[in-house]
C-alpha positions in Angstrom: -5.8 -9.8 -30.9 -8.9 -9.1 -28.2 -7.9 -7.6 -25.0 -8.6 -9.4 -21.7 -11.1 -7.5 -19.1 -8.6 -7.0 -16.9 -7.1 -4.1 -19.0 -8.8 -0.8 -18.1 -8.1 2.9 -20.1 -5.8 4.7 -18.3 -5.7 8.1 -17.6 -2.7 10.5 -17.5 -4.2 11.9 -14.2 -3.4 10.2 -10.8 -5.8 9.4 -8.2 -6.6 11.2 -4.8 -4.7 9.9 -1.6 -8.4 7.8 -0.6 -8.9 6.4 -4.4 -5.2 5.4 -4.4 -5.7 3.4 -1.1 -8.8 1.8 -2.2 -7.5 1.0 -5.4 -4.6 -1.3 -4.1 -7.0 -3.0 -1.9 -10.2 -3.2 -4.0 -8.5 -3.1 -7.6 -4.5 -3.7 -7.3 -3.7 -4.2 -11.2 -5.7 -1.5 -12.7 -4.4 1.0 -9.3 -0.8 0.3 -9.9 -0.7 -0.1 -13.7 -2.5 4.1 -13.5 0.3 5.0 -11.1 3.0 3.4 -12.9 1.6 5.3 -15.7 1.5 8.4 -14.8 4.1 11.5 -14.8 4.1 12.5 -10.8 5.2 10.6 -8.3 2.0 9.4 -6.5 3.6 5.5 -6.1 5.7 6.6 -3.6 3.1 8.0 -1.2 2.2 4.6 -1.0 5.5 3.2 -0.8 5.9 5.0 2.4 2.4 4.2 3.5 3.1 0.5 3.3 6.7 1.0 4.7 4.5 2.3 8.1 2.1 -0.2 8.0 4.9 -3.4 7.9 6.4 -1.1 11.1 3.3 -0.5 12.7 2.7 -4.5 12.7 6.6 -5.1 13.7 6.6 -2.7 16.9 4.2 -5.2 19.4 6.7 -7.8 18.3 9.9 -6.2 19.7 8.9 -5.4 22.5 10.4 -7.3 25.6 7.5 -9.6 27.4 7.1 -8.3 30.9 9.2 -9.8 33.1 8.2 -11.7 36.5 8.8 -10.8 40.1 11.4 -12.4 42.2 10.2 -15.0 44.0 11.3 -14.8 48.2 
């Protein structure tokens, strides 16, 4: 059975806060298949990141629109 080139070696060792980030956006598969193989709990650094950037995109949306003046 040949493996497909989306497989990549993985390493034991997790990647730095900046690889980890740039991993999930450049290289998703191979990012999260090193994470999820790994002994530490790196995965949830980026859990909480994407937990802030969902909020961060929901806050302008709660907000009340300004409200008019009273017309005399």
């Amino acid at each position: 059975m040949s493996e497909t080139t989306a497989s990549t070696v993985l390493t034991n060792e997790s990647p730095g806060f900046f690889k980890m980030v740039w991993g999930v956006l450049a290289r998703p598969r191979a990012t999260l298949a090193t994470l999820r193989s790994s002994q530490n709990r790196a995965w949830i650094l980026m859990a909480i990141l994407g937990m802030v950037v969902v909020t961060c995109q929901l806050l302008p949306a709660a907000q009340s629109p300004p409200s008019k003046p009273a017309n005399k």
